[in-house]
C-alpha positions in Angstrom: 13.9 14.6 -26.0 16.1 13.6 -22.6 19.3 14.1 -24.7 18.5 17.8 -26.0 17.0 18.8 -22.3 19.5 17.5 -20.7 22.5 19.1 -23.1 20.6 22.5 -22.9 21.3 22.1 -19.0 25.1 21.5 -19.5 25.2 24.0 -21.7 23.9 26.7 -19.5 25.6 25.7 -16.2 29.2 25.9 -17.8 28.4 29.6 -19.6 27.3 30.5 -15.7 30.7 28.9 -14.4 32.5 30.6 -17.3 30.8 33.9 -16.2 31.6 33.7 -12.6 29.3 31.4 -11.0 30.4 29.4 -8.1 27.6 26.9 -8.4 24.8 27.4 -11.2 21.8 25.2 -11.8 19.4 24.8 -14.7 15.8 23.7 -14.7 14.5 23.2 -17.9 11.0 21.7 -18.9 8.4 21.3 -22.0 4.9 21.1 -21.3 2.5 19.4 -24.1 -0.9 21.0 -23.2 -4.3 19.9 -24.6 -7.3 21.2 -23.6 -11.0 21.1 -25.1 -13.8 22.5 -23.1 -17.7 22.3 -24.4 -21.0 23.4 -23.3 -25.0 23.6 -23.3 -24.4 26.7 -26.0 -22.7 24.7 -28.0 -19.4 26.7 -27.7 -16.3 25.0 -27.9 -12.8 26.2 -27.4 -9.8 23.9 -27.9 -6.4 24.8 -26.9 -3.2 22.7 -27.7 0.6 23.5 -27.4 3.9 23.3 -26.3 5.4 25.3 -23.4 9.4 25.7 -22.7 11.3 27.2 -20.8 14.4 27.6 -18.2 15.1 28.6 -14.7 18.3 29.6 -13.8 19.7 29.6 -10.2 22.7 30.9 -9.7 25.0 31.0 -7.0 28.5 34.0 -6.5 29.9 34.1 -3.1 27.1 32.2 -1.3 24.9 35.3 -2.7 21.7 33.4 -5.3 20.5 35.2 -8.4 17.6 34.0 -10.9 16.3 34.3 -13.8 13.6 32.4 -16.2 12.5 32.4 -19.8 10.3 30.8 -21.8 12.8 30.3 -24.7 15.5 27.5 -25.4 17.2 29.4 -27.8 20.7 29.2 -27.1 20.7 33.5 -27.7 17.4 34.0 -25.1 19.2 31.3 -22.3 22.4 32.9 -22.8 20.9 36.4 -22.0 18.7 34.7 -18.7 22.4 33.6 -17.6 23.5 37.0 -17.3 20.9 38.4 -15.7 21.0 35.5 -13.0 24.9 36.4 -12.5 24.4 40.3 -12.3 21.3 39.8 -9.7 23.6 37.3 -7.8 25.8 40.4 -7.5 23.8 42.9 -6.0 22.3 40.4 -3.6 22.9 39.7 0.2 25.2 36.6 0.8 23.2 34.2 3.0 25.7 32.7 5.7 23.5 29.6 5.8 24.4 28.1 2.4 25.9 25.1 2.1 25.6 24.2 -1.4 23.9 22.5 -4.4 22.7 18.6 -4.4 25.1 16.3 -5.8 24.1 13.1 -7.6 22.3 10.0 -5.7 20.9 6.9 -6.7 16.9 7.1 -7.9 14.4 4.1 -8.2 13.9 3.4 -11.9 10.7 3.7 -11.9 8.4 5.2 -15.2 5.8 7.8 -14.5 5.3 8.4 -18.4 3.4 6.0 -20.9 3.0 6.6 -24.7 -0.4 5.3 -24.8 -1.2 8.3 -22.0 -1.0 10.6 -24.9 -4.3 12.3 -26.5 -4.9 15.0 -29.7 -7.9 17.0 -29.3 -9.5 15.1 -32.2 -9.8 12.4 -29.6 -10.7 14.4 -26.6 -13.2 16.3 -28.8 -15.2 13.0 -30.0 -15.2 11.9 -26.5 -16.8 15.1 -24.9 -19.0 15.1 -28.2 -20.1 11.7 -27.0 -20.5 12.8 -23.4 -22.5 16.2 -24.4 -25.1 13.8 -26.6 -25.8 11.5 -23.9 -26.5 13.9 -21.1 -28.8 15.8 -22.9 -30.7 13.3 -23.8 -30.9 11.7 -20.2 -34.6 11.7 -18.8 -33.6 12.8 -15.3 -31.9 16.2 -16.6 -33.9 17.2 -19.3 -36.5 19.5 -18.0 -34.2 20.5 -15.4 -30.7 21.5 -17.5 -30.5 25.1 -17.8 -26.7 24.9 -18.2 -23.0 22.4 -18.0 -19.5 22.6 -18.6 -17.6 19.6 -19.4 -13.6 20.2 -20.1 -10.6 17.5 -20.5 -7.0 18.1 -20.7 -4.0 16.1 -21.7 -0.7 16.9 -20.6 2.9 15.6 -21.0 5.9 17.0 -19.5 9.3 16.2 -19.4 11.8 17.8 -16.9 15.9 18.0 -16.9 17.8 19.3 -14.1 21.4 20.1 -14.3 23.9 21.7 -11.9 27.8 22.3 -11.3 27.8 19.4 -8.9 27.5 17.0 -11.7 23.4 16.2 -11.1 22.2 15.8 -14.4 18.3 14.4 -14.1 15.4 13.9 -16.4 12.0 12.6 -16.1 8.6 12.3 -17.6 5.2 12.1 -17.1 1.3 12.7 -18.0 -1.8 13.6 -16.6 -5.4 13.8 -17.7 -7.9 15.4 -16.2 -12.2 16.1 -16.7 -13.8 18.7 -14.8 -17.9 19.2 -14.8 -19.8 21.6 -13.7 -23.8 21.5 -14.1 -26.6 23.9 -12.9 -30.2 22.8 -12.8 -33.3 24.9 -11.8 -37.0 24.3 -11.3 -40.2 27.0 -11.1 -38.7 28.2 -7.8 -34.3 28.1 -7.6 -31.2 27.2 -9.2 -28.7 24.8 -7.9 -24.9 24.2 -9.2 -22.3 21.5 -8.7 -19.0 20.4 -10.0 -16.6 17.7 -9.8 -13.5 16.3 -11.1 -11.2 13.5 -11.8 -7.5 13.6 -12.5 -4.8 10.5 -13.3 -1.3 10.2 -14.9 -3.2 7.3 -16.8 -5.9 8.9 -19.6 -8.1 5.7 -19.4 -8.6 5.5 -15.9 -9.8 9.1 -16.0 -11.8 8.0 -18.8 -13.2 4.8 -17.3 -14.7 7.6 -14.1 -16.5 10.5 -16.8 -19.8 8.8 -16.5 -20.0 8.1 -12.3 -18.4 11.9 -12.6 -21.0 13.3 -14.4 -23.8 11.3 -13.0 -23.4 11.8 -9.4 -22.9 15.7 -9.9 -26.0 15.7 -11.4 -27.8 13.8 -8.7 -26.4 16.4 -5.9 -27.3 19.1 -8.0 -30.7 18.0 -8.3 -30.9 16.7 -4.7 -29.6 20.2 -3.8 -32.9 21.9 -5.5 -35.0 20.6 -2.4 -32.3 21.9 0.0 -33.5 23.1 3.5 -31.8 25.9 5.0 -30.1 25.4 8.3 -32.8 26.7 10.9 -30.6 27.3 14.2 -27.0 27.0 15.5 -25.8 23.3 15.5 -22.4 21.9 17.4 -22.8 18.4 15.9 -21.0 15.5 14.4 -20.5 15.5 11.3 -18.9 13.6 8.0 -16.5 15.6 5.9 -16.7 14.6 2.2 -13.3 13.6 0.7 -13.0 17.0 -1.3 -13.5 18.8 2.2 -11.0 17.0 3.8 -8.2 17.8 1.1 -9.2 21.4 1.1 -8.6 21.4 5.3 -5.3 19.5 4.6 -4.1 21.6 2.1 -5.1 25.2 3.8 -4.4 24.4 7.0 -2.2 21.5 7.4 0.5 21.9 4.8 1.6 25.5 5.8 2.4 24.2 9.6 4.9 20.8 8.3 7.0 22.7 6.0 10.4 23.3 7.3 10.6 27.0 5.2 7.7 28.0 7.6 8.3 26.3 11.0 8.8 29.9 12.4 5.7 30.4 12.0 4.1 27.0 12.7 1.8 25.4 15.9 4.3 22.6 15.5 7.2 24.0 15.9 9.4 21.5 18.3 6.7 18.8 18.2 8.3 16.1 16.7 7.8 13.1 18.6 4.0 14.5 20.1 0.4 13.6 19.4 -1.1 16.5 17.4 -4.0 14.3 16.1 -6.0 11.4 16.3 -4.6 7.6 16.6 -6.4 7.0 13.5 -4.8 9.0 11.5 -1.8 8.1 9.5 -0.3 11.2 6.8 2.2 10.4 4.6 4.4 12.4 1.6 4.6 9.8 -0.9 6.7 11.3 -3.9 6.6 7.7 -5.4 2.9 7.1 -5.3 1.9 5.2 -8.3 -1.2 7.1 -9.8 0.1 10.2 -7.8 0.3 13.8 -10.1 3.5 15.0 -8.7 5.2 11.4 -8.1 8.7 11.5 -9.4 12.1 10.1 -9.4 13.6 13.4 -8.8 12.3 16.6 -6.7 12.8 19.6 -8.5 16.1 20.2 -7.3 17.1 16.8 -8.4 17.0 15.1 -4.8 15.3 11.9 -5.6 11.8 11.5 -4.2 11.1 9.4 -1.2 8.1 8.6 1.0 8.6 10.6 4.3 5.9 9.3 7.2 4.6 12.9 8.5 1.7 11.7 11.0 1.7 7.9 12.5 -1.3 7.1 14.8 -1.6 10.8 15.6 2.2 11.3 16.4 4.3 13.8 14.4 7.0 12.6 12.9 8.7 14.3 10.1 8.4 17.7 8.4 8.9 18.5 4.9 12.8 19.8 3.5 14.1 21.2 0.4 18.0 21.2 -0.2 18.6 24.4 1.5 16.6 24.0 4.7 17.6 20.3 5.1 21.9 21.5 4.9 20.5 24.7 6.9 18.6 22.1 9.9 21.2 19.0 9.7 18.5 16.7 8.3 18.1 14.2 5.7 16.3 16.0 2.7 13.0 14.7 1.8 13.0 15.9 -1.6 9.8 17.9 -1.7 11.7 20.7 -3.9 8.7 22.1 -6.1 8.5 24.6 -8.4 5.7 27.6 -9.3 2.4 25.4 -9.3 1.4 25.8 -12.9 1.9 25.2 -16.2 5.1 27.7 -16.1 7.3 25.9 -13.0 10.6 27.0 -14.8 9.6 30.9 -13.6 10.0 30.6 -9.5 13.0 29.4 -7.8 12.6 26.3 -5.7 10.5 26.0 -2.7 8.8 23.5 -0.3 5.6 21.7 -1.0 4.2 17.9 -0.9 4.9 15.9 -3.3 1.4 13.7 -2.8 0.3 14.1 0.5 -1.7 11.1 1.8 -4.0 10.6 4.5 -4.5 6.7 4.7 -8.1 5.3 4.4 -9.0 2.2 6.7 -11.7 -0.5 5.7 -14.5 1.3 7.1 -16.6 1.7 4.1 -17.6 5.6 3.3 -21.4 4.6 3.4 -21.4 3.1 7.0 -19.8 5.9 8.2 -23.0 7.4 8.1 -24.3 4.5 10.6 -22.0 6.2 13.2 -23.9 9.7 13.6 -27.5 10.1 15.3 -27.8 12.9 15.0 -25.2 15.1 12.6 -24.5 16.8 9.4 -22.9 15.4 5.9 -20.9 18.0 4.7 -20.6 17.3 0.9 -20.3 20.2 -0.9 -17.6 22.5 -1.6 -15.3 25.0 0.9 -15.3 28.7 0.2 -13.6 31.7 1.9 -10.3 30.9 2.6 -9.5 34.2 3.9 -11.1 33.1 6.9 -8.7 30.1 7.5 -6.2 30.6 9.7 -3.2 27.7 9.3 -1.3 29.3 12.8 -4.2 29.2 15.0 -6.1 26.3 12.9 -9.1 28.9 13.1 -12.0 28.9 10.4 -15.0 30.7 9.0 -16.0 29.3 5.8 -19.3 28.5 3.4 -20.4 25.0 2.8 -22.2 25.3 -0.6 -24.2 21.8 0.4 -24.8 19.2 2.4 -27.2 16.8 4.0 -29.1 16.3 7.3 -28.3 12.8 8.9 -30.7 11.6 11.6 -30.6 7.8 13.2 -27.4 7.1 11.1 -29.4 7.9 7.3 -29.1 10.9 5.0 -32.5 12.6 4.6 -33.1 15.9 3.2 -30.5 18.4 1.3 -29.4 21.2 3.2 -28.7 24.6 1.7 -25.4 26.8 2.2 -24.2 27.2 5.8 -21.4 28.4 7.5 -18.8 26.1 9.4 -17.0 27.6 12.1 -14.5 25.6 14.2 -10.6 24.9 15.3 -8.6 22.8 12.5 -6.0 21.2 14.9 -9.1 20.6 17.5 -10.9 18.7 14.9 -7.8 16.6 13.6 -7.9 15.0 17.1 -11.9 14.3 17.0 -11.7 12.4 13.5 -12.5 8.6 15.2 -13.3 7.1 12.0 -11.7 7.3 8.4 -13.5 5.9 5.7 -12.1 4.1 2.4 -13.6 6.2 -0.8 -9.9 7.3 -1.4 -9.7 10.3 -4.4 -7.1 11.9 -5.7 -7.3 16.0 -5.7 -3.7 16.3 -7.5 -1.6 17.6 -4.0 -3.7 15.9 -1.5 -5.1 12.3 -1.7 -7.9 11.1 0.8 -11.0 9.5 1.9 -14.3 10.6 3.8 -13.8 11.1 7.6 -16.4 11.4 10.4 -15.5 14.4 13.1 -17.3 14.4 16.3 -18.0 17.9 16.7 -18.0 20.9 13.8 -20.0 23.9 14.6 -22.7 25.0 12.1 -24.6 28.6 11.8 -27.5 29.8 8.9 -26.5 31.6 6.7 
């Protein structure tokens, strides 16, 4: 497989040199997808393939062209080529390019195991297995009215070429189960979902049952759910899936170095933007992490780049071009179009696995901490509303719980959560340890001293 990606790439970046190309770089990949996906109906739809295809990057009198297809023939590359060359032609030369990565030393490091690999024969028994036992469960029965459970398998493997002699390739897998259950008594309905993703397939495995278990406990909890009677400015603990959706709306846009125009931290390296104990890192080499690497996806091997120590700013986040552009060391967070079809955008900054660091506080004694506060456990929605500039948000809370003389008591219904991002980053004082990984982001619980709730 390595050999034929990585030829395909040679191939293409000598016809672009041949054609006129100063510098020309190929990004080929092959995606193994299966998917199976089963519910209370009984309907089941399976979906398993391969996807190729090639980027092209191009690069005539410091003037970049692209093109994509999702074809290795050698006839549909060779036509992608040209059109790369003829829109390098007709576009403006940008004064700040430097040029293309050359070759440097990468750990050795495997993120791809053969026994990772599942046919949907296999993932179809298990969710067979999965759909048997649930509706069978005594808690759920009378309750069920409806459930999604879906698994996917994927492999990928990844070669890079360019004129500069970087020729890299690497593998990996991932495996993800995603549930989503609604439940309903004489008077309402309530829904929940979850997931769990891993590059290792029995790991994600090993988690189905706590997965679909404790889904169904909030759901069912969330069928006695209270609604928010009057304006509350409280503290308030912010459920691991609610801190990666704040980190990755409004945190990620302001550290990368394509957007520092247009970010509160412009010229803040070296200040306190948040609290002492919080430490963020970008950890491209992360074990277990789904976008862990030993090359970006400009072939710029993948490091682990500190961005917030003890509250203190640190680093930001650079591609090839921005990093040549700035004078910096590269921190090879190249990514490409966040999908299942990354060969079709050109390059661009994003984390590799961004990290915020769990202490030894246990999750359920954060609870100890609040008097009188709010557990925020559900799910964020509105993201229109979310500002990553000002750090300003509006957004629904599908569920959560009251907390009075540090215990959780009763369910509360959907609410709105109004407050300043880069406010509350310096009023986290505790950060639990239930750790989870939500594929970009990876993080634990936190408790925020103040968060602003309205009815809704």
């Amino acid at each position: 497989m390595s050999e034929n990606l990585v030829e395909i790439g040679r191939k293409v970046v000598r016809y672009a040199k041949k054609l006129g190309a100063d510098e020309a770089e190929a990004y080929v990949t092959t995606l193994k997808l299966t998917k199976v996906k089963c519910s209370k109906r009984n309907d089941i739809s399976i979906r398993s393939g391969t996807i190729t295809g090639i980027g092209i990057r191009v690069f005539v009198k410091k003037s970049v062209g692209f093109s994509s297809i999702s074809s290795l023939s050698p006839k549909q590359v060779n036509y992608a080529t040209k059109k790369a060359i003829k829109s390098a032609k007709v576009t403006t030369p940008d004064r700040f390019w430097v040029s293309l990565p050359y070759p440097q030393k990468s750990i050795k490091r495997q993120f791809y195991n053969q026994d990772d690999k599942m046919d949907f024969s296999e993932i179809l028994e298990i969710l067979d297995q999965k759909t048997k036992k649930l509706e069978k469960a005594s808690k759920i029965r009378k309750s069920l009215k409806h459930y999604t459970m879906q698994m996917e398998n994927v492999i990928n493997s990844t070669c890079i070429c360019n004129t500069n002699d970087v020729e890299a390739f690497d593998r990996g897998t991932s495996t993800k189960f995603s549930f989503l259950v609604t439940v309903k008594n004489a008077c309402q309905e309530a829904t929940d979902s979850d997931f769990i993703i891993s590059r290792s397939a029995k790991k994600t495995m090993q988690n189905m049952d706590e997965t679909i278990s404790n889904t169904i406990d909030l759901a069912l909890k969330y069928l006695k759910a209270k609604k928010l009677k009057k304006v509350n400015v409280s503290p308030v603990i912010l459920k691991n899936r609610i801190v990666a959706w704040f980190l990755l709306k409004l945190f990620v846009p302001n550290i990368l170095a394509s957007n520092l125009n247009n970010s509160i931290h412009k010229n803040r390296i070296g200040e306190t933007i948040a609290s002492q104990h919080l430490d963020i890192i970008d950890d491209g080499l992360y074990k277990d992490g789904l976008y862990s690497g030993r090359f970006d996806a400009e072939g710029t091997p993948r490091q682990t780049t500190p961005v917030v120590q003890k509250g203190v700013l640190r680093h930001f986040l650079y591609d090839n071009y921005w990093s040549k552009k700035e004078r910096v060391k590269n921190t090879g967070n190249a990514t490409r179009g966040i999908s299942s079809y990354p060969f079709t955008t050109p390059p661009f900054i994003w984390p590799s696995n961004l990290i915020l660091k769990s202490t030894q506080k246990s999750y359920k004694r954060l609870t100890e901490e609040v008097d009188q506060g709010v557990f925020l456990s559900g799910s964020l929605v509105g993201e229109g509303y979310a500002d990553p500039l000002s750090g300003n948000f509006f957004v629904t809370c599908t569920g959560g719980f009251r907390i009075e003389n540090g215990e959780i008591t009763h369910p509360l219904a959907q609410f709105y959560c109004q407050g300043n991002f880069h406010e509350m980053l310096k009023k986290i004082s505790i950060v639990g340890d239930d750790m989870r990984n939500f594929g970009r982001v990876i993080c634990p619980s936190v408790y925020a001293e103040k968060l602003r709730l309205l009815p809704k």
